[in-house]
C-alpha positions as CSV (number, residue, x, y, z in Angstrom):
1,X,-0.8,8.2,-25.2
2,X,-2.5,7.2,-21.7
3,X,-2.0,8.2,-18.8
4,X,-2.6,7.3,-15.2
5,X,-5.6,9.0,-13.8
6,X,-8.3,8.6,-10.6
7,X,-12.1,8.3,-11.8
8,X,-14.7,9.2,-9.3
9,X,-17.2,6.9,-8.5
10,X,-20.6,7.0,-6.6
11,X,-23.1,4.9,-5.1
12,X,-26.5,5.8,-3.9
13,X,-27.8,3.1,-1.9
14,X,-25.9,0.2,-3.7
15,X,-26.2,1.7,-6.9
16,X,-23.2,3.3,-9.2
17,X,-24.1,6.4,-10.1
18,X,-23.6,6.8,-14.3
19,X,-23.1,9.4,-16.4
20,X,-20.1,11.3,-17.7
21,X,-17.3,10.1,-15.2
22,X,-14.9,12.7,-13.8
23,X,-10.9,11.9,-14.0
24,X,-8.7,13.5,-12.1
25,X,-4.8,13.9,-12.1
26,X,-4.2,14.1,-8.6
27,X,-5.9,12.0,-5.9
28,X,-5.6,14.3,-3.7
29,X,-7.9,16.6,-5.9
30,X,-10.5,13.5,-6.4
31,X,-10.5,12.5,-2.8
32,X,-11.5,15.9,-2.1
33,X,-14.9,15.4,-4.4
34,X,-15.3,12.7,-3.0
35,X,-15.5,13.7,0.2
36,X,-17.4,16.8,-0.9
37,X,-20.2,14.8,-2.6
38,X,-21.2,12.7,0.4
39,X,-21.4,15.1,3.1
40,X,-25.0,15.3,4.3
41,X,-27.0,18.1,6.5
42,X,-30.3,17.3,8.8
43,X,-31.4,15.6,11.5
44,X,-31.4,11.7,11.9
45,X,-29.9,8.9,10.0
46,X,-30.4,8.4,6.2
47,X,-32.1,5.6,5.1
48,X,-29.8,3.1,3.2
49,X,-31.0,3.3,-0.3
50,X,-29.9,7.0,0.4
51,X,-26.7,6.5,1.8
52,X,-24.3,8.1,-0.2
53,X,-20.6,6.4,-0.6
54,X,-18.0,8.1,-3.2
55,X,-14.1,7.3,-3.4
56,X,-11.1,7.5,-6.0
57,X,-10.7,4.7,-8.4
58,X,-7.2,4.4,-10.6
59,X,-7.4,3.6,-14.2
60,X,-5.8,4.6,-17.7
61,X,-7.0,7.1,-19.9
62,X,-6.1,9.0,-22.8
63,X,-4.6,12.4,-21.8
64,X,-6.6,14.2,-24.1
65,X,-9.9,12.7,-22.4
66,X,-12.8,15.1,-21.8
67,X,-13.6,15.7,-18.3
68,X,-9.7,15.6,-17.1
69,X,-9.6,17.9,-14.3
């Protein structure tokens, strides 16, 4: 049975991030992640292959998926 769902995604620089992917119910809940996950602290500007971008994709999964938060 699938189900609608958000999957995180992040790039470093302009390269997706792998690994186990994180699925969400709610966007609200993965939009907050996301926002979470690219925060930065320090002086001065990052340098572009450091530059963090993360954001809420939607997709079908299976509702018994592992990693459904």
């Amino acid at each position: 049975f699938l189900i609608h769902a958000f999957v995180l995604i992040l790039l470093l620089g302009d390269v997706r991030q792998g690994g186990q992917p994180m699925h969400f119910r709610s966007i609200d809940t993965c939009n907050y992640f996301a926002e979470q996950i690219v925060k930065r602290y320090g002086n001065g500007s990052v340098p572009d292959k450091h530059r963090a971008i993360a954001y809420c994709k939607p997709t079908y999964i299976k509702e018994d998926t592992i990693g459904l938060y």
